[in-house]
ZAMARGU-4260 file (C-alpha; in steps of 0.2 Angstrom, whole numbers, plus 5000, padded with zeros to 4 digits):
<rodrens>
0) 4711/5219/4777 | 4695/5209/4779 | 4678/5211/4772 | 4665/5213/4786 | 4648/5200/4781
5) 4634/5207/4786 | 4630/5199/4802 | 4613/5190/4792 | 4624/5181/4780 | 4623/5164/4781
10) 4638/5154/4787 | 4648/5149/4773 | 4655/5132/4770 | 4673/5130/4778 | 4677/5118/4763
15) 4679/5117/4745 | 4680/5102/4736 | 4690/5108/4718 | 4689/5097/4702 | 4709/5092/4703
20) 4702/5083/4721 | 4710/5098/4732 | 4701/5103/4746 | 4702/5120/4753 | 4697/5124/4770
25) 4697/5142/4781 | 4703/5140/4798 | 4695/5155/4806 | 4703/5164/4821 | 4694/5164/4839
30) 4693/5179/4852 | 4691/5175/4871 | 4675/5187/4878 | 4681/5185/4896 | 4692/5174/4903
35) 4693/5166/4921 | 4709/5156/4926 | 4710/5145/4942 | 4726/5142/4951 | 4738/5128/4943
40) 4731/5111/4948 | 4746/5096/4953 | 4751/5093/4933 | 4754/5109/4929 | 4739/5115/4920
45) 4725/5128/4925 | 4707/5125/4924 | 4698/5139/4916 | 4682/5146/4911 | 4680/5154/4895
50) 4667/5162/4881 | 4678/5157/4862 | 4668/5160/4848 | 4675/5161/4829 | 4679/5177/4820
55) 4678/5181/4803 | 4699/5183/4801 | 4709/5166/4796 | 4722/5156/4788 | 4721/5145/4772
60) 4724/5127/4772 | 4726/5117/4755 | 4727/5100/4755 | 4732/5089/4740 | 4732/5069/4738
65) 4745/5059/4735 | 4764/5056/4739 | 4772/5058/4756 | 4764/5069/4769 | 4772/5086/4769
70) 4768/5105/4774 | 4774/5121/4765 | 4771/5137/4769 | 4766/5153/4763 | 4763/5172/4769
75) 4766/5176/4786 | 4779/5163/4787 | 4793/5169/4794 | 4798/5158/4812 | 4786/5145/4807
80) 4793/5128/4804 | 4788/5116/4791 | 4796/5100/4802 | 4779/5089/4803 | 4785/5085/4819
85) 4789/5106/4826 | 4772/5110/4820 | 4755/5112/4825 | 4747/5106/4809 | 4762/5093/4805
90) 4758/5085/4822 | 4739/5087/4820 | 4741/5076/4803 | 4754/5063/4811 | 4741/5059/4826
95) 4726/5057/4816 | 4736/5044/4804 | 4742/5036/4818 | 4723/5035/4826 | 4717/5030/4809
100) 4731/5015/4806 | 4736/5023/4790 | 4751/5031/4779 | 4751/5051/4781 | 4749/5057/4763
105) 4746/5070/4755 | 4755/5090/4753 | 4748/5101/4764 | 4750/5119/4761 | 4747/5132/4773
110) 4745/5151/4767 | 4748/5159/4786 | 4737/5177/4789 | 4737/5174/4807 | 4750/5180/4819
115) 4759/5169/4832 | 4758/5174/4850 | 4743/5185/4848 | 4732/5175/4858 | 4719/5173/4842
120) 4723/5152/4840 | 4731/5155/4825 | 4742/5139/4826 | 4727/5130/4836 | 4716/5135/4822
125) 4726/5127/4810 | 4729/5110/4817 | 4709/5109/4822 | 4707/5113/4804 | 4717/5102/4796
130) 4711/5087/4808 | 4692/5091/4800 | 4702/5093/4781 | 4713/5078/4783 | 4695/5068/4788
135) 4688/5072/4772 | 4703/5067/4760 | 4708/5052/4769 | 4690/5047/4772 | 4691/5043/4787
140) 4675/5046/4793 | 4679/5048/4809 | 4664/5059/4821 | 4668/5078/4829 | 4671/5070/4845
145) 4684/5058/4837 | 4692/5072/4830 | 4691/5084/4845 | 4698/5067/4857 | 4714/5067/4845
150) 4716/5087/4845 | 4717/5085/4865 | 4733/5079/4862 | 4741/5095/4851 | 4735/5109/4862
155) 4721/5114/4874 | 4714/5126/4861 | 4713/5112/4846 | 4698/5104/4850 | 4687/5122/4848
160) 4692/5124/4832 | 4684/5106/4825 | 4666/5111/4826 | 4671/5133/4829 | 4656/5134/4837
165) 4652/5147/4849 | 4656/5140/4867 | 4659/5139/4886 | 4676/5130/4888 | 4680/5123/4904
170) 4690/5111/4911 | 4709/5115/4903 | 4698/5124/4887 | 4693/5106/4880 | 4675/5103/4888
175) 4662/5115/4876 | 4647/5119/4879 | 4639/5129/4866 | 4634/5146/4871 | 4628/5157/4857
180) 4626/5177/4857 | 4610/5184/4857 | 4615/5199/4848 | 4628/5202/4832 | 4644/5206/4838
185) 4658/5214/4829 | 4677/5218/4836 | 4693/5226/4830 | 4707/5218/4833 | 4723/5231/4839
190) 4740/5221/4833 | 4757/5225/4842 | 4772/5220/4830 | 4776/5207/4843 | 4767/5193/4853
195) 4767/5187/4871 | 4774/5169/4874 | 4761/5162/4883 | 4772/5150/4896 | 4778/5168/4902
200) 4761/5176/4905 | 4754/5159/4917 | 4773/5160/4925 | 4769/5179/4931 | 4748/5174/4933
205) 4756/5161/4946 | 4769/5171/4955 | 4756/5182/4960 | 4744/5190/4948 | 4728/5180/4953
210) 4712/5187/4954 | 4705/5180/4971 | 4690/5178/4979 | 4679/5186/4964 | 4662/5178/4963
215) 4657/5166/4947 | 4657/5174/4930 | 4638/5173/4925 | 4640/5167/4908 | 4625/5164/4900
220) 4620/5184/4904 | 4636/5188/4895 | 4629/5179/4879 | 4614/5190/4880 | 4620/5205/4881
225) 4622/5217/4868 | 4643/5222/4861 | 4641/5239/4871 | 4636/5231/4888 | 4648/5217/4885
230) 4664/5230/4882 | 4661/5236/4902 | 4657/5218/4910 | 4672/5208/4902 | 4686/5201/4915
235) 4702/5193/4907 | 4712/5187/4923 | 4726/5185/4911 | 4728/5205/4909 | 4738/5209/4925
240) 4751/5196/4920 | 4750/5199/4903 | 4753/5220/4907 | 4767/5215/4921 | 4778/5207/4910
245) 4773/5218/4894 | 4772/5237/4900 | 4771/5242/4882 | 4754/5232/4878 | 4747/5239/4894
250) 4751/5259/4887 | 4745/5254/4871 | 4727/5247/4877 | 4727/5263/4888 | 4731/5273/4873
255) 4718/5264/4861 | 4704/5264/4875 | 4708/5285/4877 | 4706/5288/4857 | 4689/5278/4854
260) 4683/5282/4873 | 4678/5264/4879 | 4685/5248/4886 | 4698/5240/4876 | 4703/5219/4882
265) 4715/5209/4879 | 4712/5192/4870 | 4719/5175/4878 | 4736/5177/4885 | 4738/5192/4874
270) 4746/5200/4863 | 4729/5203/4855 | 4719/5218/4860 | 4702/5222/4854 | 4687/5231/4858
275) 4667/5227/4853 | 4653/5236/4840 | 4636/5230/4836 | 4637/5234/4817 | 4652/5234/4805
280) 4649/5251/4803 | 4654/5257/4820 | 4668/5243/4819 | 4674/5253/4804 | 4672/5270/4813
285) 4683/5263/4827 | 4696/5255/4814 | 4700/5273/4805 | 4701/5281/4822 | 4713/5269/4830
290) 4724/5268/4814 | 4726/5288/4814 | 4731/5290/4831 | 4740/5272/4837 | 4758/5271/4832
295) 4759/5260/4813 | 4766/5246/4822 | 4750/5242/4827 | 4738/5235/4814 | 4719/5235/4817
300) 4707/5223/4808 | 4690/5225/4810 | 4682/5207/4811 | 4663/5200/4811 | 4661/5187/4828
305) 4652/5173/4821 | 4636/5169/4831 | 4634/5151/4825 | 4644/5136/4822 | 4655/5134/4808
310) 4654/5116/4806 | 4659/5111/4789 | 4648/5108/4773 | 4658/5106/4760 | 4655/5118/4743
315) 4660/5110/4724 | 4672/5126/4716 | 4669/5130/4699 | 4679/5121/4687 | 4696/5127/4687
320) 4704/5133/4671 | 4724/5125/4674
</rodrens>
């Protein structure tokens, strides 16, 4: 269960530099506050309009020198390869060698918090991450854009998660424009014990579950308002697929919304659900509620929604004692 920061901490440093040379980084978790998807395009893919900003939840990333590249994997492993070649991370690393000329080297290890298929980037997360990581062991030097150029290629999400910097993604998610909240925003996340493929939710969003005609999202008057006028202006036009295919995720977001008596949304192409507060407090208050009255399949994590980016300064750890 997370800590909630107080929303005037200052952002913390996403790596740490150990004394045996590991490096240690966080790779946060986003949500989508709104999300617009136009019909598919010729190749395939959907241009989109979307508000990610980073949350507080993540995943762990270790990376050591030396020796062969290779990934293992801790907690919430369960369905997750540890082929370089099948995962997001392993992939992440083989495209920046290759853009870098170089051996892959180096043990990766991946303590995994994040589920899969709940619509939070949890795999995204961790190949943006490990691109910024893998930059720093392998001193490359290579700029954000670099970096963000090469996580094009691994998934739509990846680049975000280089700088995790509050942003208008457009295009197929990969053009940013920073777009920061003018108010601290907090959510708790509602987590079904299963996750929504994502290929399935655009298969249903195209056979007929478009929103049509609506006018333009006014984004920048989203960013300034507060969490409570947010949780009644929020549009993901991923929801009617999402619910069509899913029933149950649909009676559990109308169960949730009835307990704590305000709009609960569905993040991404789902399973994710989550509803906003303006304090930790009252995202605790919501937390207890739901987790007495939903079913225990679903786990709710209160999280803080960073207002700025997460761009990463690196932190020396104390000493360690091995």
């Amino acid at each position: 269960m997370n800590n909630l920061e107080p929303s005037t901490s200052p952002t913390p440093a996403r790596i740490t530099r150990h004394d045996d040379s590991r490096l240690v980084i966080r790779a946060h978790a986003k949500l989508n506050l709104g999300l617009r998807v136009f019909p598919a395009r010729p190749d395939g893919f959907h241009d989109l309009e979307t508000w990610m900003l980073p949350i507080s939840w993540h995943d762990t990333l270790t990376l050591l020198p030396g020796g062969p590249l290779q990934l293992q994997i801790t907690g919430r492993s369960v369905g997750v390869p540890t082929d370089l070649q099948k995962n997001l991370v392993g992939r992440a690393a083989l495209k920046l060698a290759e853009a870098a000329n170089i051996p892959p080297t180096g043990t990766i290890q991946l303590h995994k918090v994040l589920p899969s298929g709940g619509g939070i980037g949890g795999g995204s997360a961790d190949a943006g991450n490990v691109l910024v990581a893998l930059n720093e062991l392998w001193q490359l030097h290579f700029s954000h854009p670099q970096l963000q150029a090469i996580a094009a290629h691994i998934g739509s999400d990846v680049p975000f998660f280089v700088p995790a910097q509050p942003s208008l993604c457009t295009g197929r998610g990969e053009i940013m424009t920073p777009l920061l909240p003018a108010h601290p925003l907090f959510a708790v996340l509602i987590l079904p014990d299963r996750g929504l493929p994502t290929k399935d939710v655009y298969q249903a969003f195209d056979a007929g579950h478009q929103h049509k005609n609506l006018p333009p999202t006014p984004w920048p008057a989203l960013a300034a308002s507060t969490a409570e006028q947010l949780n009644t202006l929020l549009i993901n036009d991923l929801e009617p697929p999402a619910f069509a295919i899913a029933p149950w995720l649909a009676e559990l977001r109308q169960h949730a919304a009835s307990i704590i008596a305000q709009p609960v949304h569905l993040t991404g192409s789902g399973s994710t659900l989550f509803t906003l507060a303006s304090s930790s407090l009252a995202a605790a208050e919501l937390q207890n509620r739901l987790t007495s009255q939903l079913p225990s399949t679903a786990i709710c994590i209160p999280v803080r929604i960073h207002r700025a980016s997460l761009i990463p300064l690196i932190s020396s750890a104390i000493p360690s004692k091995a």
